[in-house]
Every structure is written in C-alpha cells, then in structure tokens.
C-alpha positions in Angstrom: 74.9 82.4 56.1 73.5 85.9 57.9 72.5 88.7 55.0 75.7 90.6 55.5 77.7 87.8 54.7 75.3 86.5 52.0 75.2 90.8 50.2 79.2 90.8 50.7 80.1 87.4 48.9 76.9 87.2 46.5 77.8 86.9 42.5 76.1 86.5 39.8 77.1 83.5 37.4 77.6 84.7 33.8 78.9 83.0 30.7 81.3 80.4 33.2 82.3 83.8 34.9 80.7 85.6 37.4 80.2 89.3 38.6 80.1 90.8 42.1 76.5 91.6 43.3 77.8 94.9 45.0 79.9 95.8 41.7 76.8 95.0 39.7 74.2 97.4 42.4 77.1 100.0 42.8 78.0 100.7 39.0 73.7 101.0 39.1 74.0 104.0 41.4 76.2 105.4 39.2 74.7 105.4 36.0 71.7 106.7 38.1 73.6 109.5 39.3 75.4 109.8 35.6 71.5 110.6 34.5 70.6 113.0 37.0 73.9 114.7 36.1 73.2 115.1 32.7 69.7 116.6 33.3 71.6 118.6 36.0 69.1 117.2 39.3 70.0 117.8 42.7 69.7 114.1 43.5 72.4 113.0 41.4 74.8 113.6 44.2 73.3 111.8 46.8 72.6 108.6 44.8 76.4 109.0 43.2 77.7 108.7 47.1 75.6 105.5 47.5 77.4 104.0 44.6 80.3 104.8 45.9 80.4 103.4 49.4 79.0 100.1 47.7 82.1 100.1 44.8 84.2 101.0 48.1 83.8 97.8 49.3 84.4 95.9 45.7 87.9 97.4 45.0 89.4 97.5 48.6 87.8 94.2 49.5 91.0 92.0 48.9 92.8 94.5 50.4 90.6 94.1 54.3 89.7 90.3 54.1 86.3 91.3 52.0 86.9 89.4 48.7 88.0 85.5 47.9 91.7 84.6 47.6 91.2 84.1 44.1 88.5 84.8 41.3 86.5 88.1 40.8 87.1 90.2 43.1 90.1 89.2 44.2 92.4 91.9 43.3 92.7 95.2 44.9 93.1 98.3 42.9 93.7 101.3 44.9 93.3 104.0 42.8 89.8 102.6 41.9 89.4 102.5 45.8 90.7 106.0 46.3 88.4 107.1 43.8 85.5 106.1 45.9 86.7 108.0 48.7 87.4 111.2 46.7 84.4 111.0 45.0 82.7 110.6 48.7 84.6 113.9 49.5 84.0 116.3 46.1 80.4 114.2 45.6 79.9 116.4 49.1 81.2 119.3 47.7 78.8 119.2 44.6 75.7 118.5 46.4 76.1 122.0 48.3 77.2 124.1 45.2 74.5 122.6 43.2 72.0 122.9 46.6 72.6 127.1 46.4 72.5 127.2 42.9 69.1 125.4 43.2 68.2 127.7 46.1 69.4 131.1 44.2 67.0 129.6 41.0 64.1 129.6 43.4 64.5 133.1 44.8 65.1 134.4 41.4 61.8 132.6 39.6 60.0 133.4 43.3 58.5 130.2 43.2 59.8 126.3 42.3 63.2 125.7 40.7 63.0 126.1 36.6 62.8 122.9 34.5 66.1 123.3 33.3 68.2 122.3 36.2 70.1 123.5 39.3 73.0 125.2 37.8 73.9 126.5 34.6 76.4 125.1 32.5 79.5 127.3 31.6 82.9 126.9 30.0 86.1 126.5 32.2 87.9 129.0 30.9 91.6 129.2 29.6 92.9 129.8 33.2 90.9 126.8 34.7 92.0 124.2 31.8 95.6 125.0 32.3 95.2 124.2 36.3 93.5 121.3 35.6 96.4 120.3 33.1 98.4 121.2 35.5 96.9 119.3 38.1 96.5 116.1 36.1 100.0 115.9 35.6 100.9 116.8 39.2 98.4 114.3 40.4 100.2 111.6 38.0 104.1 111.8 39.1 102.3 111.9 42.5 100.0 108.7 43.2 101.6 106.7 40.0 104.7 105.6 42.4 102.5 105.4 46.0 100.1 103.3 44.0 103.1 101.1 42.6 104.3 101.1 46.0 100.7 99.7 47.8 100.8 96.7 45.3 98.1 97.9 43.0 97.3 96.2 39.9 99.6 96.8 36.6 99.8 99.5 34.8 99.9 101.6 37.8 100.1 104.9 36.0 96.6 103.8 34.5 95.4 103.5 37.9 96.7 106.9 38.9 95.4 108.4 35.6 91.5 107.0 36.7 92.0 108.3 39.7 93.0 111.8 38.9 90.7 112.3 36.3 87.8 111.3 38.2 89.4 114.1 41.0 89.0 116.7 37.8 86.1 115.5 36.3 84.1 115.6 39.5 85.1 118.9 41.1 84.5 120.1 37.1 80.5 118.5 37.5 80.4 120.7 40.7 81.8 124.0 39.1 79.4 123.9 36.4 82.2 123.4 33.7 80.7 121.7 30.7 84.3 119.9 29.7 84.0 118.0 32.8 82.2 115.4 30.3 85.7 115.5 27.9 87.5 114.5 30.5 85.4 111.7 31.9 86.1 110.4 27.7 89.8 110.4 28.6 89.1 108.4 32.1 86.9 105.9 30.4 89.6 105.3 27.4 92.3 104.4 30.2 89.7 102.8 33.4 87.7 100.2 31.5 90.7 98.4 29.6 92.4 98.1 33.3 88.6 96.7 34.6 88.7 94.1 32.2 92.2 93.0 32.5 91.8 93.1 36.5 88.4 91.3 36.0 86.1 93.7 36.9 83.9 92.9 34.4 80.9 95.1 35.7 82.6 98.1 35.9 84.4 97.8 32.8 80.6 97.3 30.8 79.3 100.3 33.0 82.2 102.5 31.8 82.1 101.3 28.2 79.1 102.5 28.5 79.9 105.4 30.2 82.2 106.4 27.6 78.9 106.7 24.8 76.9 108.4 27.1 79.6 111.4 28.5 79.9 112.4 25.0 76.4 112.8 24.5 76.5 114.7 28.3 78.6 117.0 26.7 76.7 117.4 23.6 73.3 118.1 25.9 75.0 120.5 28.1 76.9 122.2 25.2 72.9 123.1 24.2 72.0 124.0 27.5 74.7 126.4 27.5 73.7 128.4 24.4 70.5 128.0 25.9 70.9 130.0 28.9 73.2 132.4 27.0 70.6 133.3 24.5 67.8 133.7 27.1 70.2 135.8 29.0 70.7 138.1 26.0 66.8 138.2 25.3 66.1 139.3 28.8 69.2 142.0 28.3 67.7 143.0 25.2 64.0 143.2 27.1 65.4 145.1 30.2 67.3 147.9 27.2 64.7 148.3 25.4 
C-alpha cells in the first residue's frame, strides 16, 4: 500500500468504531483556524483552506470512488462537500480583506501591526442582518431540493441550512461583523446532529465543540469592539482638546 493510498483509507479504531484520519487532521485545521479567528490573525485563513481541501475529500469521497462501500465514510453529504468549496472560495476572499486591513494597521501605527488583530470588529447593521435573513432563506428554497435531488443524506434541508450558514457566517468573519459567531451557533445546532446520524463522528465532536467555543468568539469580539470604540473616542477627545 503506496502513502496516498495508505493517507486516503487510514482510520483510527475507537470504541468498536472508527474515525477517518483525514476527518480527524481536517476538523484540526479548523479549530486552528477557529483560534486564529477569534484572536483575529492573518493566518487563520490560510490554515482554514487546508482544512478544507482535506474535509473535501471526507464528505465527497463516496461520491468519486474515495471512501468504502460501507462503514465511516461511506455516505456522501453534499452540502457538507459544497461547503468546502465555498469556504475555499470566501476563505480567499477573507484572507485579502483581512491582508489590507492588516496593511492599513501598519501604515497607520508606521511600524508592525498592533497586538490586537488585523481588523476591527463591528456590528452588521440593521440593513446587513436583513440581507443576510434574506439570503438564508433564499439560499434554503434553493439548494434544499438540488441537494435532495443529488441523493444527499436525510434531512436535506439540514444539509442546505449548514451549508448556507457557513456561506453567511464566513463572508460575515471577512466583513468584520461580530454576529458572524451567532450564526455559526445556529449552524452547529443543525450540522453536528446530522454528523452523528451520518456517522461523521469527528466532525460532529469538533462542531460540538465548536458550538462552546463561537459563543465565547462572540463574547471576545463583543469586548474588542468596545475596545476599539472607546480608544477611538479617547483619541477624538485627545485630537479636540
């Protein structure tokens, strides 16, 4: 057995069960990236899109002759799968908006960026929480009957609610918008009950996990924000005075 062969079929035995290798390394990435997100690094991005081409491979693998016939692994979720490929697409996004606002931090302190992250945390706003309402339920009535109709796994709204939630939460990360975190709650509450009962095991711990930890995200950026706003008002009061 070559290494390719041996890093695409490897699992890892636990309690009679066992996981995927790549779900295990992938979902890794991710809380890796979910870390440098919350402390609002650069690298988050980067590492994110590793994860993501590795959990690309462990939810479309039944789908292109990657995964046993049976057993973990074995059924394909597309929306999960999509998901990898958005994120791929709005991960890219992210990494450039967060690269300027690391570059414009720079320029403005004339010397390395400030200890407190790339960008600065903001609210949405009323206009941006209605598109992204709006959105959601678009994105729903959309992929909930395409999903149905490429075979993924039941519910298929739950698929398409992952899926378009992670489109929102993600492109919210790269804005800046500090609800991004609330919605990644609502994903998790839906995603890791469909892991488990698809027996994605991994994924489903990970975004248990997850779950804890984006409240606490939204908590630390929810300080960061009153942070910025009163050293912004200090440095208004300085300059008026």
């Amino acid at each position: 057995m070559d290494f390719m062969q041996w890093l695409l079929s490897a699992q890892i035995p636990v309690a009679g069960s066992a996981l995927l290798l790549r779900e295990v390394v992938g979902n890794a990435f991710g809380l890796a990236s979910a870390l440098g997100g919350m402390g609002r690094r650069v690298w988050a991005w980067p590492v994110g899109i590793a994860g993501n081409l590795i959990l690309l491979t462990v939810f479309a693998g039944a789908a292109v002759g990657l995964a046993p016939e049976t057993g973990v692994g074995s059924v394909a979720l597309f929306g999960q799968a999509g998901r990898q490929l958005m994120f791929l697409a709005v991960s890219a996004y992210g990494w450039v908006q967060w690269q300027r606002g690391r570059t414009a931090s720079r320029e403005a302190a004339g010397g390395p960026v400030p200890s407190d992250g790339a960008i600065a945390p903001r609210w949405a706003g009323k206009r941006a929480r209605f598109g992204l309402v709006l959105a959601m339920a678009a994105g729903m009535a959309a992929l909930t009957p395409l999903f149905s109709a490429l075979g993924s796994y039941p519910p298929v709204w739950a698929d398409a609610w992952t899926f378009m939630g992670s489109l929102l939460a993600t492109y919210g990360m790269a804005r800046g918008w500090t609800e991004f975190w609330l919605i990644w709650v609502a994903v998790d509450l839906v995603g890791v009950p469909l892991l488990f009962s698809a027996g994605y095991v991994a994924s489903g711990v990970m975004y248990a996990f997850y779950g804890a930890f984006t409240l606490i995200g939204f908590f630390v950026w929810a300080r960061a924000q009153r942070q910025t706003a009163r050293r912004a008002a200090d440095e208004f009061a300085a300059v008026a005075a």
